[in-house]
N, C-alpha and C positions, 0 to 999 in steps of 0.2 A: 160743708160737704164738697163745694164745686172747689173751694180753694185746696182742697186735701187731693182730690184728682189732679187738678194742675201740677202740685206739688208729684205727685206718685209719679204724670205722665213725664214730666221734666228729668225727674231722677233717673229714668228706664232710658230715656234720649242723652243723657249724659253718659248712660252706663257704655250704652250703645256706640257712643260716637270714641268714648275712651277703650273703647275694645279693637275696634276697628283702626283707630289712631295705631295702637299695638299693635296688631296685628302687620301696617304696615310698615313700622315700623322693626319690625326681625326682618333679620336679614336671612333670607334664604340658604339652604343647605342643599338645597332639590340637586343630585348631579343630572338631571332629568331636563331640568329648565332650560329652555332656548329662548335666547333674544331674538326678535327680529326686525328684519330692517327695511328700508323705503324701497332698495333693489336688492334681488337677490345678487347678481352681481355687478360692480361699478364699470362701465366701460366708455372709455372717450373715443368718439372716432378720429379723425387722422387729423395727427397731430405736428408740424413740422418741427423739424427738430432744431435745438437751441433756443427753441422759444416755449417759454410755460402754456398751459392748458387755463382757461377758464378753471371756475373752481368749482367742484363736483359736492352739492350740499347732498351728506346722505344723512338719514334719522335712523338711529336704535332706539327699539323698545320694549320694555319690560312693562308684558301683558300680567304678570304675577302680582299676585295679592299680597306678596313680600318683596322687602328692598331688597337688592341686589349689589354685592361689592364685586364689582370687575377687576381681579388682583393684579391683570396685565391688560396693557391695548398696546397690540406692538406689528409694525410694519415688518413682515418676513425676511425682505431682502432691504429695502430701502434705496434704492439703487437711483429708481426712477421716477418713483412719487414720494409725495411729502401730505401728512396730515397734520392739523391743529382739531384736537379735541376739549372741547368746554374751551377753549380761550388758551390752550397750551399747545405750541408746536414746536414737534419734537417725534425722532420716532417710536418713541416708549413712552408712554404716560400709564404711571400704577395706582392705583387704591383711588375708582373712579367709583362713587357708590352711583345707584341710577333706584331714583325710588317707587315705589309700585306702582302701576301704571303710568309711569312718567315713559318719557323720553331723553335723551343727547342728540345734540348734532356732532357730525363730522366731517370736519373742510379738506378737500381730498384734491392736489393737484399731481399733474404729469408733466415730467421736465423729461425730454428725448435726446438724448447725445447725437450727432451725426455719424453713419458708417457710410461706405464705400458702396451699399446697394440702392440701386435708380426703382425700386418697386418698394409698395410698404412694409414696412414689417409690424411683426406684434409684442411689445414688452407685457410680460405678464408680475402679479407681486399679489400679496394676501394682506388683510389686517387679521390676528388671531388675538382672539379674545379668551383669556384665561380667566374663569372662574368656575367657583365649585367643584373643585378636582376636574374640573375639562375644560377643551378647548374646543369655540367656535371660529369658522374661519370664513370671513367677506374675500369673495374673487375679484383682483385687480386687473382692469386690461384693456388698451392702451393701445391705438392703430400708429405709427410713425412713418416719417416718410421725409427726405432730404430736398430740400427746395435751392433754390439760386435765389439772391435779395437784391433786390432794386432800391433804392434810397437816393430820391429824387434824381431818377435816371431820365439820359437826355440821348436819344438816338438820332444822329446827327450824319450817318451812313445807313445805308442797302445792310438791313441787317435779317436774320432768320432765327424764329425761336422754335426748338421740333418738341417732340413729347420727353424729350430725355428727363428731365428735369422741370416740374412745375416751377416758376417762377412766383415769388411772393412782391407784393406792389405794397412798399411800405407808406407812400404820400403821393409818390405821383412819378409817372413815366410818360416822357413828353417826345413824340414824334417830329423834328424840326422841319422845317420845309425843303422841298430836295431830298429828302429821305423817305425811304418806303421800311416799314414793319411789316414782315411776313409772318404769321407762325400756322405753320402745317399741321397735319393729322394731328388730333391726340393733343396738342401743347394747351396748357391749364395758365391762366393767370390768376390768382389768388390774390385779391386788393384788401388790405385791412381799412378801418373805418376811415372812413374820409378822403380815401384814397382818387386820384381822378387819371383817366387818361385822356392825356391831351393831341391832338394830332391835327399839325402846322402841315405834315407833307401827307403820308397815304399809308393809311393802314389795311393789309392784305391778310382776310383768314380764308383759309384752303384746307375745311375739316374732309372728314368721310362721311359717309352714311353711318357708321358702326366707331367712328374714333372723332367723334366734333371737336370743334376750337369751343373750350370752354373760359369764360371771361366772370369771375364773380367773386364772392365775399370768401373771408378767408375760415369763417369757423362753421364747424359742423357740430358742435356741443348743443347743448337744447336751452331754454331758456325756463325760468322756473314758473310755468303757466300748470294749468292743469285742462287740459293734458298736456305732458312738456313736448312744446315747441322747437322743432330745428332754427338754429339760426339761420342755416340755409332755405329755409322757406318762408324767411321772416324778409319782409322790405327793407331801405332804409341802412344797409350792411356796410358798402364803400360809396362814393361821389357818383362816379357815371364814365360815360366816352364825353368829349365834347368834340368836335369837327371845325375846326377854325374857317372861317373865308377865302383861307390861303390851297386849301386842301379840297383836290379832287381825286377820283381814281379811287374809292375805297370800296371793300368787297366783305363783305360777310358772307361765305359759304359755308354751309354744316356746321354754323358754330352758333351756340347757347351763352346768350348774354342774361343777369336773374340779378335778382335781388339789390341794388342800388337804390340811390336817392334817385336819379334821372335815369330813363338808357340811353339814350341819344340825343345829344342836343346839337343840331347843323346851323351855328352860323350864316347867317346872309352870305351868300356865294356868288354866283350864278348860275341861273336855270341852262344854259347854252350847251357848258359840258356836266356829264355824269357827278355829280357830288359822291352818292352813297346808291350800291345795288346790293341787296338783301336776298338770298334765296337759300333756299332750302334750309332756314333758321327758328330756332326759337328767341323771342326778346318778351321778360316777362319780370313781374309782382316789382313795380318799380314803385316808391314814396309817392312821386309826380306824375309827369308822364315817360310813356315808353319809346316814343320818338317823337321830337320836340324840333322843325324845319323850318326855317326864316330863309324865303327866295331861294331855291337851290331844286336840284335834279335828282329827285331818288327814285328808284324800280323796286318793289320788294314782290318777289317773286317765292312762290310754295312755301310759306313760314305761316307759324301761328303766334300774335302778339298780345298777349292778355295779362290780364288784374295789374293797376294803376289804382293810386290815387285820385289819378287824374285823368286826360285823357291818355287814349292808347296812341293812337295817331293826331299831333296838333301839327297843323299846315297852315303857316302865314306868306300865301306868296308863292310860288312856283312853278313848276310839272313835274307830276306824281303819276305813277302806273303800279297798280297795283292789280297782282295776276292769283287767282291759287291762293288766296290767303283766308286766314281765319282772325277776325281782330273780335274779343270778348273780352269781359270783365264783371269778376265775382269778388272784387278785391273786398276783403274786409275783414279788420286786424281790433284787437282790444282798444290799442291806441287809434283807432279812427278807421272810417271806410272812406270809399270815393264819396268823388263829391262833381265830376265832370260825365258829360258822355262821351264816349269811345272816340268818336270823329270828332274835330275843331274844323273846319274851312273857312279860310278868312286869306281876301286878298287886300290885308289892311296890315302896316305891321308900324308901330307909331305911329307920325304921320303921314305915313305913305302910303300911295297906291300900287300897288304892285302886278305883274304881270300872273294871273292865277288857271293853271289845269290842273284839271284829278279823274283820271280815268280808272275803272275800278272792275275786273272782270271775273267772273266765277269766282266770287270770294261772300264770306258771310261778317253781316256787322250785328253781334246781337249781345245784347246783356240785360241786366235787370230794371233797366231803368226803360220808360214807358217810350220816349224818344232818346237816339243813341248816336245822333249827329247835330252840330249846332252849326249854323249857317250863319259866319258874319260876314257877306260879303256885300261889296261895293255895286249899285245898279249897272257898274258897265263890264261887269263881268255875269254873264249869263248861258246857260246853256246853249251847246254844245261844249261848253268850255269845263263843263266836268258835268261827269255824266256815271252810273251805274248801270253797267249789264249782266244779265243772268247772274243777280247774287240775292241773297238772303238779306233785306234791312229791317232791322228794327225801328219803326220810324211811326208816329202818331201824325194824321193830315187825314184831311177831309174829303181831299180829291188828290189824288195821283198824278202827278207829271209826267205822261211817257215821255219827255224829253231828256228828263232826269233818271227816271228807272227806269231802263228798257230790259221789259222780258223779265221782271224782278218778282219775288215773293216777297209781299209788306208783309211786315207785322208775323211771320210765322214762324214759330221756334225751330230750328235744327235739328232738336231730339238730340242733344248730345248725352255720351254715354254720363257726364256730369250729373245733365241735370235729371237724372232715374236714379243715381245714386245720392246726389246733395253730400258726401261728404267731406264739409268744411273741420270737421275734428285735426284733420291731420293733412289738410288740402293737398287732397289727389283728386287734382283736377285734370279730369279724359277728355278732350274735345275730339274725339271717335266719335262718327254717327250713329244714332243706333237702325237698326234695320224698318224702321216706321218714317225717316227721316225724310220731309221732302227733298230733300237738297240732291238725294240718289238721284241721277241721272237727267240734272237740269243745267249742266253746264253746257257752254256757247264751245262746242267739241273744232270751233272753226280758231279759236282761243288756247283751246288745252297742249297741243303740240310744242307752245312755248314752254313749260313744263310739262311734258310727260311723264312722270312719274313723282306721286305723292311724298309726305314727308318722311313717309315712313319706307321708304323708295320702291310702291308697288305699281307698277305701272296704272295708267288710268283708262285709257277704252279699250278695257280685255273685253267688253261688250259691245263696242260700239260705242259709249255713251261713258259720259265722266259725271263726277260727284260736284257739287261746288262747293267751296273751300279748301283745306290743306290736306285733309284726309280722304282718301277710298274709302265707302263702304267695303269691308270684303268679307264673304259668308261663313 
């Protein structure tokens, strides 16, 4: 009896699976059926022209309980992209069957010819898909934009880059000594992997509030995470600045340095004259750190410098002023988080001693880590010789050094608009205070004049009284 069941249930489970096998096995007639696919439409953002796009992986799917013959897949125009489907490229591929509940990939690139306009423009193209007496059709589209290329360029003259024209940094662009690099309002540098700028003589940025000097990786495609990732907000993109020993006189105004292996790396100088002065800047999400100083003279003034691998600020050696700033780090990526706290202080660099200040004023050092500065410095360098006033530190100790924190809030979060939101999905990271925030109205206002007005350029004692860090509160 029990072997006559197994038999009966066996037979019903074959009938079963061979019905179903059938079923999906006919090919569809439905003119009804719709494929669909990973985006509704495919779009690359800006894209420079004569150079290919990353490649756009998209998926079709046939949710149908029958297979499907695709009698065409054909690129509209073909002008400007190019597709390979299943392992065929080309702009027509016909008699693609897709079977029931299955899927296809489709590798979809954009190639941009150059014209004669200094603003992006937009190519547009379809892929239409022909089957069952209809056609569906995927939107193609495509930001462009004409760039100037650099290929191992060597500025060896007083030269000026404006916004005409973003510049592309194919491997490296090297500042010689006796030369100064300017680039004004608005000018873009766009570094492909690996890319380094080098600066022997002096590099001069003079953004606006409203048009900054922007210095960074070259693609804006996403990377195939989930959720997909900009590359522009990915670390790790181009090399870095580096500042040679030869080179003083440089200025970062209104201008946004992101995404490299390093941002700043300052060569042993001297502390005597100005090496590097920072204001009114963003420098952010670098591999390593975001400024990296061996003996030399930097001011960074109204900027905010955050997420590193590493630290934000590493100081071997120097004098350092730092006014108005906000240095934080939420850094953390699939491939690795930090692993440093924000501040390094060390008047040690090999085996040297070296001469060491760090004066640090209405500014907030705060991140996730329980202590956010590491002190390796030598017994004969001691307070007064670097000191913190009226700023926010994140700092674990037992007993407090007024010597060292004068007028300070240990250990007390900021309230930034960040951390009430936490959204690391698509890192929009806000370091805005939010309205709970101690930091409202605890700045050293005998300090603040030196930047009067915030990053976001609104003035700061419309009360009498300033915020500490790079941003106002404002209501």
């Amino acid at each position: 009896m029990i072997r006559t069941i197994f038999k009966i249930l066996a037979s019903v489970i074959l009938l079963t699976l061979t019905l179903v096998s059938c079923e999906e096995d006919k090919i569809s007639t439905d003119t009804s059926l719709q494929l669909k696919f990973s985006s509704d439409t495919v779009r690359f953002d800006t894209i420079f022209t004569e150079q290919g796009s990353a490649t756009y992986k998209l998926k079709v799917y046939n949710t149908s309980k029958n297979k499907v013959l695709i009698d065409k897949i054909a690129l509209n125009n073909a002008e400007n992209f190019k597709m390979s489907v299943s392992g065929i490229s080309a702009d027509v591929v016909n008699n693609t069957y897709l079977n029931a509940n299955d899927s296809l990939m489709i590798f979809i690139q954009v190639y941009i010819n150059p014209n004669d306009d200094n603003t992006p423009f937009v190519v547009r193209d379809s892929i239409d898909f022909f089957f069952n007496n209809h056609t569906q059709v995927l939107q193609l589209e495509a930001y462009g934009r004409n760039v100037k290329r650099f290929k191992n360029k060597t500025i060896d003259a007083d030269t000026t880059i404006t916004s005409e024209l973003p510049i592309l940094i194919q491997d490296s662009l090297k500042v010689m000594e006796g030369a100064t690099l300017t680039l004004t309002s608005g000018a873009r540098l766009y570094c492909q992997k690996g890319a380094v700028i080098y600066v022997a003589g002096t590099l001069v940025c003079h953004g606006e509030q409203d048009a900054m000097v922007e210095i960074r990786g070259d693609r804006d495609d996403f990377m195939n995470t989930v959720p997909p990732l900009s590359y522009d907000q990915a670390s790790g993109q181009w090399g870095g600045i580096r500042i040679a020993s030869s080179s003083f006189g440089n200025v970062l105004n209104h201008t946004d340095v992101r995404n490299a292996d390093f941002g700043i790396v300052i060569d042993s100088t001297s502390a005597e004259n100005t090496t590097l002065t920072v204001k009114n800047s963003i420098i952010r999400n670098m591999l390593y750190n975001v400024i990296h100083s061996v003996n030399a003279k930097v001011e960074i003034h109204n900027s905010l410098l955050y997420n590193a691998g590493e630290n934000i600020l590493r100081i071997e050696g120097g004098d350092y002023k730092v006014i108005h700033t906000t240095l934080t780090n939420n850094y953390a990526f699939s491939w690795g988080g930090r692993t440093q706290p924000i501040l390094y202080y060390s008047n040690k660099y090999k085996d040297y001693i070296l001469e060491f200040k760090a004066e640090m004023y209405n500014s907030i050092v705060h991140g996730n880590y329980t202590s956010e500065i590491d002190y390796q410095l030598d017994t004969l360098t001691i307070a007064p010789a670097y000191f913190f006033k009226n700023c926010i530190v994140k700092q674990y100790m037992k007993t407090v050094d007024s010597n060292i924190y004068r007028d300070c809030l240990i250990n007390s979060s900021p309230k930034f608009v960040y951390e009430e939101i936490k959204d690391d999905t698509y890192r929009q990271y806000d370091y805005h205070l939010t309205s709970s925030s101690p930091a409202i109205g605890k700045a050293d206002a005998s300090i603040t004049p030196i930047t009067p007005k915030d990053l976001d350029g609104n003035e700061r004692m419309q009360n009498g009284t300033a915020d500490i860090g790079c941003y106002e509160y404002i209501q």
